[in-house]
DRENDRENMI-360213 format. One record per residue (C-alpha): residue in one letter; y, z, x. Coordinates in steps of 0.05 Angstrom, whole numbers, plus 5000, padded with zeros to 4 digits. Each point is the difference from the previous one (the first is absolute). Example, Ala and Ser with C-alpha at 12.3 -4.5 7.8 and 13.67 -1.06 7.14 Angstrom:
+------+-------+------+------+
: type : north :   up : east :
+------+-------+------+------+
:    a :  4910 : 5156 : 5246 :
:    s :  5069 : 4987 : 5027 :
+------+-------+------+------+
This chain:
+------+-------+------+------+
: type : north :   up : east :
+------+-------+------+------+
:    x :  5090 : 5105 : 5491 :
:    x :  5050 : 4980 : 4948 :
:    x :  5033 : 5055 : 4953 :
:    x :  4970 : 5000 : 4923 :
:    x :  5057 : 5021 : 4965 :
:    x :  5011 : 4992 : 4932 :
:    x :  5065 : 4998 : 4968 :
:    x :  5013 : 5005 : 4927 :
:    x :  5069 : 4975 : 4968 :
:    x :  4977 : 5025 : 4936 :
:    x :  4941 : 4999 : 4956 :
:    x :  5008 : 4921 : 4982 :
:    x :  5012 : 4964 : 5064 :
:    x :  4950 : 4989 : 5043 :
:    x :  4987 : 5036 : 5072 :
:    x :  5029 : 4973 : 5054 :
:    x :  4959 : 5012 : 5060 :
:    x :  4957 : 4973 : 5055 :
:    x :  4930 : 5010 : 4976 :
:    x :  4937 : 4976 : 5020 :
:    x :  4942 : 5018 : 4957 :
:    x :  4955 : 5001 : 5059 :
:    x :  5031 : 5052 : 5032 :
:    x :  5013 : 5041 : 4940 :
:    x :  4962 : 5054 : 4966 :
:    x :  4971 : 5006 : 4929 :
:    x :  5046 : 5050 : 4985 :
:    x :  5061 : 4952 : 5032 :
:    x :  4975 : 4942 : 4954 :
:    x :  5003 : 5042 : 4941 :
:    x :  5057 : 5019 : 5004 :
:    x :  5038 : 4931 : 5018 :
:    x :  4964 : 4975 : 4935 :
:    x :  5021 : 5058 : 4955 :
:    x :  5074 : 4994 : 5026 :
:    x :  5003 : 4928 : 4992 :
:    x :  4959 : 4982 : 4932 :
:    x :  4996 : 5077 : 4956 :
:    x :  5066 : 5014 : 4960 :
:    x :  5021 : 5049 : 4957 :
:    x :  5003 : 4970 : 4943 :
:    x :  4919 : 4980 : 4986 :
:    x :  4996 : 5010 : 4937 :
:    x :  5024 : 4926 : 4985 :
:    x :  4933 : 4972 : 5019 :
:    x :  4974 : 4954 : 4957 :
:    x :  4912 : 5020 : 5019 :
:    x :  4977 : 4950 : 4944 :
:    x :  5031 : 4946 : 5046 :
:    x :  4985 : 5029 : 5064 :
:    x :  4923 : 4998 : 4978 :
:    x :  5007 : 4937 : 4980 :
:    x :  5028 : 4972 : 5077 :
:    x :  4948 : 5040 : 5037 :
:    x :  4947 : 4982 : 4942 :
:    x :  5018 : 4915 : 5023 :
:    x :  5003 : 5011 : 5073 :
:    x :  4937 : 5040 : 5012 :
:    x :  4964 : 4944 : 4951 :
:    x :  5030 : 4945 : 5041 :
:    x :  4978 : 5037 : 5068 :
:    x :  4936 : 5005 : 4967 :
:    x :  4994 : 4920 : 4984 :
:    x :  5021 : 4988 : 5071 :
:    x :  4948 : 5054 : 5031 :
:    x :  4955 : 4972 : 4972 :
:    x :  5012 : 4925 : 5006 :
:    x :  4998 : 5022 : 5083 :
:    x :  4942 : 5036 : 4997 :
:    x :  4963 : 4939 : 4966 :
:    x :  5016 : 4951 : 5056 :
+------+-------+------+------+
């Protein structure tokens, strides 16, 4: 089996590693996500906005649902 591991350069490059999320754990997914998208500095997050994205897509993905589920 091939070797998981992860190797951080520094907090804002992204791992470099062989990784194959069907062989991984929860905890091993986690942890790749955290290293590659959480930073320090969150506190520059603009949630209004943020809302506002997830608000669209999840509408959208409703429309769409919805539109399948009718045919």
């Amino acid at each position: 089996m091939a070797s998981n591991k992860i190797v951080l350069a520094s907090a804002q490059q992204p791992i470099k590693a062989e990784l194959s999320v069907l062989t991984m754990s929860d905890e091993q997914i986690t942890n790749h996500i955290y290293a590659i998208h959480v930073h320090a500095n969150d506190d520059n997050v603009d949630e209004d906005f943020l809302f506002a994205i997830v608000e669209n897509i999840l509408k959208c993905a409703t429309v769409v649902a919805n539109n399948v589920m009718l045919r």
